[in-house]
N, C-alpha and C positions, 0 to 999 in steps of 0.2 A: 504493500500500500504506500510507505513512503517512497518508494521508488516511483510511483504514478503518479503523486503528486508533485513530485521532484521536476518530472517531464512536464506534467501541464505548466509548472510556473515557469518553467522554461519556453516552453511553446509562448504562454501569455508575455511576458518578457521579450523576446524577440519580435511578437508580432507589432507590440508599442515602439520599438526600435523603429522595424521598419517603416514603423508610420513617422513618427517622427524624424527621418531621416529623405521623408520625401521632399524635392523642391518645391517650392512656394508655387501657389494655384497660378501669378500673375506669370510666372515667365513660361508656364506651359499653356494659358490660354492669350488670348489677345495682345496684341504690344500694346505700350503705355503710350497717350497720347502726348506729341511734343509741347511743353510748356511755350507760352508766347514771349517772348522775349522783353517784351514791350514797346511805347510809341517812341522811346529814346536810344530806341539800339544801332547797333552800328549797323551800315551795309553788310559787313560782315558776317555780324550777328544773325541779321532777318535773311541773309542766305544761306547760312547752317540752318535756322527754323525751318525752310521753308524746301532745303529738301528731305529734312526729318521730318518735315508733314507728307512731301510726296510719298518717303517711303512706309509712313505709318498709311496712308488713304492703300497704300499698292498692296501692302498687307490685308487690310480689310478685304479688300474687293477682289484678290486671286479667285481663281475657281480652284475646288480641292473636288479629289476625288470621296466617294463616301464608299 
């Protein structure tokens, strides 16, 4: 008998591992959308925004297979 319990707290114990060991829901479902840099940004700046916005819209709208 303590041998059976010995494996189930093992079993329960590894399976709270595994969980806890998984990545974060955000980087395996949708990207994050790019922050706006604001109305006093550099050219620079609202040029990296704005093609972190084309590739966050290009992400959205791919077609995936199901």
């Amino acid at each position: 008998m303590p041998a059976a319990c010995r494996c189930l707290f093992l079993l329960l114990l590894s399976a709270c591992v595994a969980l806890l060991l998984q990545p974060p829901l955000g980087t395996r479902g949708a990207p994050l959308e790019p922050v706006y840099p604001g109305d006093d940004a550099t050219p620079e700046q609202m040029a990296q925004y704005a093609a972190e916005l084309r590739r966050y819209i290009n992400m959205l709208t791919r077609p995936r297979c199901v």
